[in-house]
Backbone atoms as SQL, in Angstrom:
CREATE TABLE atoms (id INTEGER PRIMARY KEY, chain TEXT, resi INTEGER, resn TEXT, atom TEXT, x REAL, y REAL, z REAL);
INSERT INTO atoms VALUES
  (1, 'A', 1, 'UNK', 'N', -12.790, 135.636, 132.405),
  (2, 'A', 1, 'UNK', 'CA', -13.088, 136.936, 132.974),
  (3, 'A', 1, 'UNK', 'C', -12.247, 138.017, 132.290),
  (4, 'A', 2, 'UNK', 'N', -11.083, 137.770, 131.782),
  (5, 'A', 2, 'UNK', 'CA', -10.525, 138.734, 130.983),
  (6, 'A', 2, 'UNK', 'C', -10.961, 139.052, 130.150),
  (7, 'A', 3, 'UNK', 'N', -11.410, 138.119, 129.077),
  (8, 'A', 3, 'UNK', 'CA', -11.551, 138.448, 127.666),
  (9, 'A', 3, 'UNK', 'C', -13.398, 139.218, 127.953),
  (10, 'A', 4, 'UNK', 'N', -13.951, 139.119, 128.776),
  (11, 'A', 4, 'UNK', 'CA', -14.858, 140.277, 129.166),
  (12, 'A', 4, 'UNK', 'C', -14.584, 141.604, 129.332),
  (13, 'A', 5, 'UNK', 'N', -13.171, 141.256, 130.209),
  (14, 'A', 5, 'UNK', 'CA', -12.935, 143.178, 130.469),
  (15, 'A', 5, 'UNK', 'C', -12.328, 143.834, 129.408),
  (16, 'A', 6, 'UNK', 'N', -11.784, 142.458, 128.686),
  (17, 'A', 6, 'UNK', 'CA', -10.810, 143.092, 127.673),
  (18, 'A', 6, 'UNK', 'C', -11.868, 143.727, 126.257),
  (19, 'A', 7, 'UNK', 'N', -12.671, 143.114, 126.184),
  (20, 'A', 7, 'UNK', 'CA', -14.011, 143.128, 125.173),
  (21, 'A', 7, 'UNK', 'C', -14.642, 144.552, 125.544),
  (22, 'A', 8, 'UNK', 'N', -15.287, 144.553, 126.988),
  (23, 'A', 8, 'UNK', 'CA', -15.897, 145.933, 127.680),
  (24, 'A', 8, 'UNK', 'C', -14.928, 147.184, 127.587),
  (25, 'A', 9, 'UNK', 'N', -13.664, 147.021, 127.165),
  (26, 'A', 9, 'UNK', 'CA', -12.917, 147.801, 127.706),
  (27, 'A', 9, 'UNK', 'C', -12.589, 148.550, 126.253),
  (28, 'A', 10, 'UNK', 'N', -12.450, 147.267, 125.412),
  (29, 'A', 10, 'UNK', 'CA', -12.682, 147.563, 123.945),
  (30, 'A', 10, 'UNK', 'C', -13.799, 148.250, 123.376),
  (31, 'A', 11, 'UNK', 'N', -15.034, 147.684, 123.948),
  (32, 'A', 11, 'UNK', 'CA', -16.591, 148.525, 123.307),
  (33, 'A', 11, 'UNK', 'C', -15.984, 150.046, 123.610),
  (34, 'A', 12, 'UNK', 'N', -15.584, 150.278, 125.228),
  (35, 'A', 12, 'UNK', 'CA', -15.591, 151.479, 125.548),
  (36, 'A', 12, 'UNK', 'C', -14.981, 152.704, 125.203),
  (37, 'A', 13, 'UNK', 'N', -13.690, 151.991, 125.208),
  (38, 'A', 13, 'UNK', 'CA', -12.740, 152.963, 123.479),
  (39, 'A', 13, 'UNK', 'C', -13.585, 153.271, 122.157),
  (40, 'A', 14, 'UNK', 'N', -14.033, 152.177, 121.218),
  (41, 'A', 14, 'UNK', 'CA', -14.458, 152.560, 120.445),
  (42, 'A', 14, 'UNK', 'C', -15.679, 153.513, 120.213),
  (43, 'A', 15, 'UNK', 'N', -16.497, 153.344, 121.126),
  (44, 'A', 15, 'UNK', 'CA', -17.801, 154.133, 121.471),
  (45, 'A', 15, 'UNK', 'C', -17.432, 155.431, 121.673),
  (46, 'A', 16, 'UNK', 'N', -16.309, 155.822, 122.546),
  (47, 'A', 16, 'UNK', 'CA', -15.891, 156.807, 122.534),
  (48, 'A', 16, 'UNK', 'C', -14.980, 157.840, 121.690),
  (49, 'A', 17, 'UNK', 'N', -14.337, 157.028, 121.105),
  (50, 'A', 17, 'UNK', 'CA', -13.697, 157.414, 119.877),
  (51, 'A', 17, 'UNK', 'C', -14.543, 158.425, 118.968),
  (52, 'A', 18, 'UNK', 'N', -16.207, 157.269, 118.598),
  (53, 'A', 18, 'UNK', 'CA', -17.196, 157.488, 117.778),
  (54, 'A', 18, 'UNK', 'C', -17.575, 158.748, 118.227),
  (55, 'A', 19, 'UNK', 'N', -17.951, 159.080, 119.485),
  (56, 'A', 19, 'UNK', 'CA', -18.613, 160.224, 119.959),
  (57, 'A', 19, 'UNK', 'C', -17.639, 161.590, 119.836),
  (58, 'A', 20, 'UNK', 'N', -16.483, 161.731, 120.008),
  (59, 'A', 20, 'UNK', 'CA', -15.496, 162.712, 120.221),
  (60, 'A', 20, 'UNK', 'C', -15.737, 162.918, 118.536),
  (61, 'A', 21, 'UNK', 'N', -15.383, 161.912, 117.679),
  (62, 'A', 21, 'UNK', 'CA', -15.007, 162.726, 115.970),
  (63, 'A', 21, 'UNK', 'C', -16.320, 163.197, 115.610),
  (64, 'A', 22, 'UNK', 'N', -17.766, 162.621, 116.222),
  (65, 'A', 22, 'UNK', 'CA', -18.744, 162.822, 115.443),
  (66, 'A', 22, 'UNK', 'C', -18.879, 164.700, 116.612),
  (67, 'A', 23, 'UNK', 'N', -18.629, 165.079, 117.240),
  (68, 'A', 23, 'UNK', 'CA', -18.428, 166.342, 118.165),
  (69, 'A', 23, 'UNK', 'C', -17.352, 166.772, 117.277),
  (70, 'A', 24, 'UNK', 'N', -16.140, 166.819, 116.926),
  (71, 'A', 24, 'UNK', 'CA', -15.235, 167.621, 116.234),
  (72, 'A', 24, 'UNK', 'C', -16.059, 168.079, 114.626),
  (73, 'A', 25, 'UNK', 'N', -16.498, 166.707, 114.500),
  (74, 'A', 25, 'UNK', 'CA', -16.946, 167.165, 113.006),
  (75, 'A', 25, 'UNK', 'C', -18.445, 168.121, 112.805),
  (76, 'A', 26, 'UNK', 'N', -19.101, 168.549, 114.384),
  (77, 'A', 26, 'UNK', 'CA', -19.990, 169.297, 114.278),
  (78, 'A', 26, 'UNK', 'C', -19.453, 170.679, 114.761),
  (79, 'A', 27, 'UNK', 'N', -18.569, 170.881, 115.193),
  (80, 'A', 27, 'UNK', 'CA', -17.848, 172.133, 115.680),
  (81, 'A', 27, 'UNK', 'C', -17.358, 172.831, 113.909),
  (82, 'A', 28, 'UNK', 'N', -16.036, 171.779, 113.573),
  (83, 'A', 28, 'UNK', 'CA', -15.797, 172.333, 111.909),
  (84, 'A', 28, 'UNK', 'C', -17.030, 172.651, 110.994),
  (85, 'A', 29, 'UNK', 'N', -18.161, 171.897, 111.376),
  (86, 'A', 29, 'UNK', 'CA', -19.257, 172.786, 110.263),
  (87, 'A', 29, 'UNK', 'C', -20.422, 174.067, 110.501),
  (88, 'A', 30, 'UNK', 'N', -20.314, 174.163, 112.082),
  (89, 'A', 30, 'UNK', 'CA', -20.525, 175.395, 112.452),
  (90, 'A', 30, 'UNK', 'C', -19.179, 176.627, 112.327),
  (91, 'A', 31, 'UNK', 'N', -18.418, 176.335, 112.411),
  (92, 'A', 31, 'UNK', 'CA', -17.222, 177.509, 112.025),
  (93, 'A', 31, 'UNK', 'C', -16.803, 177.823, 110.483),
  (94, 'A', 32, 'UNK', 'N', -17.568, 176.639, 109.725),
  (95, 'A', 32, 'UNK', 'CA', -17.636, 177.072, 108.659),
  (96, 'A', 32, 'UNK', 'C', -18.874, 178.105, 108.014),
  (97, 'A', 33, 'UNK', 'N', -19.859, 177.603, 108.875),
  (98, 'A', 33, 'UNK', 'CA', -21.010, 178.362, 108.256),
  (99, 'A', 33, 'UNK', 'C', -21.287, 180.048, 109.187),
  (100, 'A', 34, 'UNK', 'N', -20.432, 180.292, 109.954),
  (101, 'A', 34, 'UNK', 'CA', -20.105, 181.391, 110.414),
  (102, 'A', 34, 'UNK', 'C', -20.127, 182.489, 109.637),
  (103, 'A', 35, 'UNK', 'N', -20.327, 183.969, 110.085),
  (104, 'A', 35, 'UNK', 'CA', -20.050, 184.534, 108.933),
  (105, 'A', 35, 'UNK', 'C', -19.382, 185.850, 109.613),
  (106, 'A', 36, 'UNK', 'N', -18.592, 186.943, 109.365),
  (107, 'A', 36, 'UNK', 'CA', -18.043, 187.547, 110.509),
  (108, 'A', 36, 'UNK', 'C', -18.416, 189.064, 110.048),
  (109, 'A', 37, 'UNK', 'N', -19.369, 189.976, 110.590),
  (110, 'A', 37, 'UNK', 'CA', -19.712, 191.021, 110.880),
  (111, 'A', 37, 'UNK', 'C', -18.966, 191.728, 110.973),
  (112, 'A', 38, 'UNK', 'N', -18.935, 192.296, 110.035),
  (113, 'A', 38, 'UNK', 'CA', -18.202, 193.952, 109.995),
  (114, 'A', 38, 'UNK', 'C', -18.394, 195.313, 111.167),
  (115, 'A', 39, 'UNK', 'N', -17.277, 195.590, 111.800),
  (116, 'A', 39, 'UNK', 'CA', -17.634, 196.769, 112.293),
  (117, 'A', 39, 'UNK', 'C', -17.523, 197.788, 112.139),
  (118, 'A', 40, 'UNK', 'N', -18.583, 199.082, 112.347),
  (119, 'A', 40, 'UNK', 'CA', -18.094, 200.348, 111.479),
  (120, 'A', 40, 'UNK', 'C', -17.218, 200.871, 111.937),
  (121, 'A', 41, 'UNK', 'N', -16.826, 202.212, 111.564),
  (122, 'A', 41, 'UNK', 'CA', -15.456, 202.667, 111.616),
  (123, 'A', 41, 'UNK', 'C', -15.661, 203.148, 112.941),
  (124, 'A', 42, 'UNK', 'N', -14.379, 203.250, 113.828),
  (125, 'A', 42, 'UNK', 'CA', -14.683, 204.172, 115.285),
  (126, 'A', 42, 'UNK', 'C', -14.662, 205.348, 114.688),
  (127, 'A', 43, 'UNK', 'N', -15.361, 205.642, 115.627),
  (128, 'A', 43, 'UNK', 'CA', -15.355, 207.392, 115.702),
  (129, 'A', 43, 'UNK', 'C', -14.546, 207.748, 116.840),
  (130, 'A', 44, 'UNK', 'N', -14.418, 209.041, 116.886),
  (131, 'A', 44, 'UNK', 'CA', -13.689, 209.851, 117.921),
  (132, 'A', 44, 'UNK', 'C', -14.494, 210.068, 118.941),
  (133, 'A', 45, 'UNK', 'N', -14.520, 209.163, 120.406),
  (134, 'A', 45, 'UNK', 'CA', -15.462, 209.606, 121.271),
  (135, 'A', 45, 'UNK', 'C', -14.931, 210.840, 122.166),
  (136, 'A', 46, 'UNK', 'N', -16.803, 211.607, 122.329),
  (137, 'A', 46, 'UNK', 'CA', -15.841, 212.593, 123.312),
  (138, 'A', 46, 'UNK', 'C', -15.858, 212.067, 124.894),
  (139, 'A', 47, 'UNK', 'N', -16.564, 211.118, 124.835),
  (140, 'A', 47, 'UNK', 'CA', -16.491, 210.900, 126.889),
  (141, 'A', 47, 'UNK', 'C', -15.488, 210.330, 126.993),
  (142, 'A', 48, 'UNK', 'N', -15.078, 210.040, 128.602),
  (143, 'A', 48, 'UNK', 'CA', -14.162, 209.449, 128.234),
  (144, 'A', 48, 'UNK', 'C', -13.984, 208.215, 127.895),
  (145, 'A', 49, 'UNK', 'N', -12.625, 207.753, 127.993),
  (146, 'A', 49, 'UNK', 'CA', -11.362, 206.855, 127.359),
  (147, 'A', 49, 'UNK', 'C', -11.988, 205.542, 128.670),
  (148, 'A', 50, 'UNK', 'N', -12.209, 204.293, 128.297),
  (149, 'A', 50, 'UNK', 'CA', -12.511, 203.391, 129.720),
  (150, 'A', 50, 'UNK', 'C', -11.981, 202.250, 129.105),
  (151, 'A', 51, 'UNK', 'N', -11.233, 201.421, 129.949),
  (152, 'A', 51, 'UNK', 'CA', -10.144, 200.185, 130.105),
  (153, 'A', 51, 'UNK', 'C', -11.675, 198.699, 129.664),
  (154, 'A', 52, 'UNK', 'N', -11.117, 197.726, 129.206),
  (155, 'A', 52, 'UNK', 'CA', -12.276, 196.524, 129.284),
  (156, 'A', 52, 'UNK', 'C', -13.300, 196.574, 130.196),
  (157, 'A', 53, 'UNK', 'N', -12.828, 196.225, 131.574),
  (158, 'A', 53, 'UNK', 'CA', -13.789, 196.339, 132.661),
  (159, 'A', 53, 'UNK', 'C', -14.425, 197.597, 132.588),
  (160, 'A', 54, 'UNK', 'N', -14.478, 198.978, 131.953),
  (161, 'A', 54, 'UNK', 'CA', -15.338, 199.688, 132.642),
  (162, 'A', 54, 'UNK', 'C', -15.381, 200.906, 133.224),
  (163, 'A', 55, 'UNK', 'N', -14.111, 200.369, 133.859),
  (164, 'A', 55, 'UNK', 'CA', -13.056, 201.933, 134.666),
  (165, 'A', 55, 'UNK', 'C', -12.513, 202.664, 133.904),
  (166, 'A', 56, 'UNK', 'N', -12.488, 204.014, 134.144),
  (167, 'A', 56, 'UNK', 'CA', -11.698, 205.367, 133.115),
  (168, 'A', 56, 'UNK', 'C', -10.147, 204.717, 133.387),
  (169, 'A', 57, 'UNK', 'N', -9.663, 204.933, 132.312),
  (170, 'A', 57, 'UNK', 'CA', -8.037, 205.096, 131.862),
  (171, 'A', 57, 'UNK', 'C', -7.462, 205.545, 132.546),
  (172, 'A', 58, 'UNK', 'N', -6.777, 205.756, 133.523),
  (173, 'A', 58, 'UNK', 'CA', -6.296, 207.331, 134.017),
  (174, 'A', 58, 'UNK', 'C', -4.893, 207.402, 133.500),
  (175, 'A', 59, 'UNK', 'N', -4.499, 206.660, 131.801),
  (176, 'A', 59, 'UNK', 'CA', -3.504, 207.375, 131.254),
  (177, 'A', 59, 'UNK', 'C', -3.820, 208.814, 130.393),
  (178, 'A', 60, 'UNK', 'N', -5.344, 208.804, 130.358),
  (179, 'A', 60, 'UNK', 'CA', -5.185, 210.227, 129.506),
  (180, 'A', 60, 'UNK', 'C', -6.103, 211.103, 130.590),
  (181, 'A', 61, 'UNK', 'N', -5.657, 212.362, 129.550),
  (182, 'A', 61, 'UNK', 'CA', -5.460, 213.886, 130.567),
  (183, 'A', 61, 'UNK', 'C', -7.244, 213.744, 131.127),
  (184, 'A', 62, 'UNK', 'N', -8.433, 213.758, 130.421),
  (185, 'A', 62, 'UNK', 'CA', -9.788, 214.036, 130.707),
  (186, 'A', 62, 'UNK', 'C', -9.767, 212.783, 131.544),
  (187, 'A', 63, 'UNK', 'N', -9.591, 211.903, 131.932),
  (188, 'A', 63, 'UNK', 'CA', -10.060, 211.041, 132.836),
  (189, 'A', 63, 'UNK', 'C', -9.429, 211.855, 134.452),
  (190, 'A', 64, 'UNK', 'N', -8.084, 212.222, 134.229),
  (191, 'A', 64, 'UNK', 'CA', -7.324, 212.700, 135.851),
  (192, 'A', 64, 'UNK', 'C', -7.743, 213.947, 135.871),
  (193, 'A', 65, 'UNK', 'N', -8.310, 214.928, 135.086),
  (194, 'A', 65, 'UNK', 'CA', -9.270, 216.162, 135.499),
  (195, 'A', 65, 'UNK', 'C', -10.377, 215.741, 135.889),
  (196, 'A', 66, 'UNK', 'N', -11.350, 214.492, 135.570),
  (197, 'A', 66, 'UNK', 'CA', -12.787, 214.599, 135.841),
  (198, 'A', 66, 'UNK', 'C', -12.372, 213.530, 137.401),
  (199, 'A', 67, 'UNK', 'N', -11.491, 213.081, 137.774),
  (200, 'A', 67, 'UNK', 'CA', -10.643, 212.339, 138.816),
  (201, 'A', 67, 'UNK', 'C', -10.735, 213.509, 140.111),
  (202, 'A', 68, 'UNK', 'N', -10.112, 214.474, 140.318),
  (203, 'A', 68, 'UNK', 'CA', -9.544, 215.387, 140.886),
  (204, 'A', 68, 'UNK', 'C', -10.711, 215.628, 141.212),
  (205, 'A', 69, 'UNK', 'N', -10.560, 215.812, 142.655),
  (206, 'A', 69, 'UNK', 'CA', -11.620, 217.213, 143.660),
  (207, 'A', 69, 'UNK', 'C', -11.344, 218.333, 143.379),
  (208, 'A', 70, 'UNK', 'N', -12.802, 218.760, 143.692),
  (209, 'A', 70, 'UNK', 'CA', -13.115, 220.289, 143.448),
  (210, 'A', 70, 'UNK', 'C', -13.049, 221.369, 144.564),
  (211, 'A', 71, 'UNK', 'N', -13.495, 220.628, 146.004),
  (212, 'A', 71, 'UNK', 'CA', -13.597, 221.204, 146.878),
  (213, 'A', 71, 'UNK', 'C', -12.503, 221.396, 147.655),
  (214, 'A', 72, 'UNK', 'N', -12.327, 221.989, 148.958),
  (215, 'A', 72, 'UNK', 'CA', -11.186, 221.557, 150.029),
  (216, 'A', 72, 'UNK', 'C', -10.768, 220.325, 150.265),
  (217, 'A', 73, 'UNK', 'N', -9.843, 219.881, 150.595),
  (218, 'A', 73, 'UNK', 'CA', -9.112, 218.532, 151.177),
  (219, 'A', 73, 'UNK', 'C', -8.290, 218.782, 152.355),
  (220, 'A', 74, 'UNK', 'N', -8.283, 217.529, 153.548),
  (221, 'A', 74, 'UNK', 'CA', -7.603, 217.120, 154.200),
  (222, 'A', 74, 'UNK', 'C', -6.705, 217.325, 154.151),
  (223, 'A', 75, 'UNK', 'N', -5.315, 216.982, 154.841),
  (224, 'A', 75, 'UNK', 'CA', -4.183, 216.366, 154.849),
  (225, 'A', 75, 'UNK', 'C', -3.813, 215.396, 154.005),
  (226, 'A', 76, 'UNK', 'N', -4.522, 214.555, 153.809),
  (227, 'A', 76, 'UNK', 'CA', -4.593, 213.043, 153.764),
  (228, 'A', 76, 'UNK', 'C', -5.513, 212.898, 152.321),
  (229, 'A', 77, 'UNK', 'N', -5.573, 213.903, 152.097),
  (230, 'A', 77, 'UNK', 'CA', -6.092, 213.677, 150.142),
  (231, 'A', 77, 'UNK', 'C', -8.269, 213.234, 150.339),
  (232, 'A', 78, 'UNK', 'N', -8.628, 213.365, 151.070),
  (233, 'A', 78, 'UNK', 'CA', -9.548, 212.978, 151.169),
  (234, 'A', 78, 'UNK', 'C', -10.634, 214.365, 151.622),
  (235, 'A', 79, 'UNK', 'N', -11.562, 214.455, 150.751),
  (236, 'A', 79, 'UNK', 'CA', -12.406, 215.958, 151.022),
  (237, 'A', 79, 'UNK', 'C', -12.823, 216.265, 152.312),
  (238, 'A', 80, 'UNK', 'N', -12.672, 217.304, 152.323),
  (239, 'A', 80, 'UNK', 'CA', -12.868, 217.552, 153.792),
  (240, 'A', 80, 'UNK', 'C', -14.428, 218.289, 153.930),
  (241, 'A', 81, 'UNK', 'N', -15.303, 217.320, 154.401),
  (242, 'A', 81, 'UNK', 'CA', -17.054, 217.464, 154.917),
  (243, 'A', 81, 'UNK', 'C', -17.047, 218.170, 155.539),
  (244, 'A', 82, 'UNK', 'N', -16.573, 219.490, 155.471),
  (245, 'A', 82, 'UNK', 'CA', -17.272, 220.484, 156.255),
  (246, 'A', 82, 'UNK', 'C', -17.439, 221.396, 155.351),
  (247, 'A', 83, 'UNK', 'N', -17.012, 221.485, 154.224),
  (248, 'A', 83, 'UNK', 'CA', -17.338, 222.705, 153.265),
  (249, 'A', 83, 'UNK', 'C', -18.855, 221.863, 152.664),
  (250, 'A', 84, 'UNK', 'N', -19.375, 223.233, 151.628),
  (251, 'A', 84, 'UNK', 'CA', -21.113, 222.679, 151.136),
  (252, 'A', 84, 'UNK', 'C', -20.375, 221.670, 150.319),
  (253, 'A', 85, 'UNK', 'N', -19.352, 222.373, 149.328),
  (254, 'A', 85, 'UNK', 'CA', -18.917, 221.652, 148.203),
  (255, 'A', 85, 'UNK', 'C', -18.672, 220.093, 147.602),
  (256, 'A', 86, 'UNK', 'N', -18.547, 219.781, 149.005),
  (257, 'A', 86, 'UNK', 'CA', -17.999, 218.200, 149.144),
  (258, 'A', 86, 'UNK', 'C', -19.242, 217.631, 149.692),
  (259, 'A', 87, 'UNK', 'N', -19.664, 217.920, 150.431),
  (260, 'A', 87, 'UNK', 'CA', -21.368, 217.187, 150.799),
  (261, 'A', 87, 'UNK', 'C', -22.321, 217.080, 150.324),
  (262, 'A', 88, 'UNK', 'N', -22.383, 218.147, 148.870),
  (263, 'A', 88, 'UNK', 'CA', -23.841, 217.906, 147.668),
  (264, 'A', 88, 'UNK', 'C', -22.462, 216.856, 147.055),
  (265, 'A', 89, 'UNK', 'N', -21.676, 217.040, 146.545),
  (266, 'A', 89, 'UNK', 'CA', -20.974, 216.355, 145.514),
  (267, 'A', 89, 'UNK', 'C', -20.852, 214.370, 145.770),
  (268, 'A', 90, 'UNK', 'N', -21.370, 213.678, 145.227),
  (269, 'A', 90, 'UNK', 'CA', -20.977, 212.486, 145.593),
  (270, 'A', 90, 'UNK', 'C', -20.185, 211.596, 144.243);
């Protein structure tokens, strides 16, 4: 009964061995045949400045002006809905 498991246990290494190099050696010949795309030059955008995800920067100046309310405010930093200004504005 050993020299079964020891045999099965053996196929199972080697089989696997086989499968992992013949997978490495198809990865190295797709990264070889790769080819890497040039990108053109940036330009100077004028909108604004936005972080990976999406969201404006708010380290530069045009993101914390277009940030800022226009209308009246609260106490509490939050527009205050009773002027027109803040109720068309969303």
């Amino acid at each position: 009964m050993k020299k079964i498991i020891t045999l099965f246990s053996l196929l199972v290494f080697a089989f696997s061995s086989v499968v992992v190099s013949a997978q490495s050696d198809k990865k190295t010949a797709t990264k070889k045949t790769e080819t890497k795309q040039e990108t053109p030059a940036k330009k100077e955008e004028s909108g604004p400045k936005l972080k990976k995800d999406g969201t404006p920067d708010m380290r530069y100046k045009e993101n914390k002006e277009a940030a800022k309310k226009t209308g009246p405010t609260k106490k509490d930093g939050t527009p205050d809905m009773r002027y027109k200004e803040n109720k068309t504005k969303k």
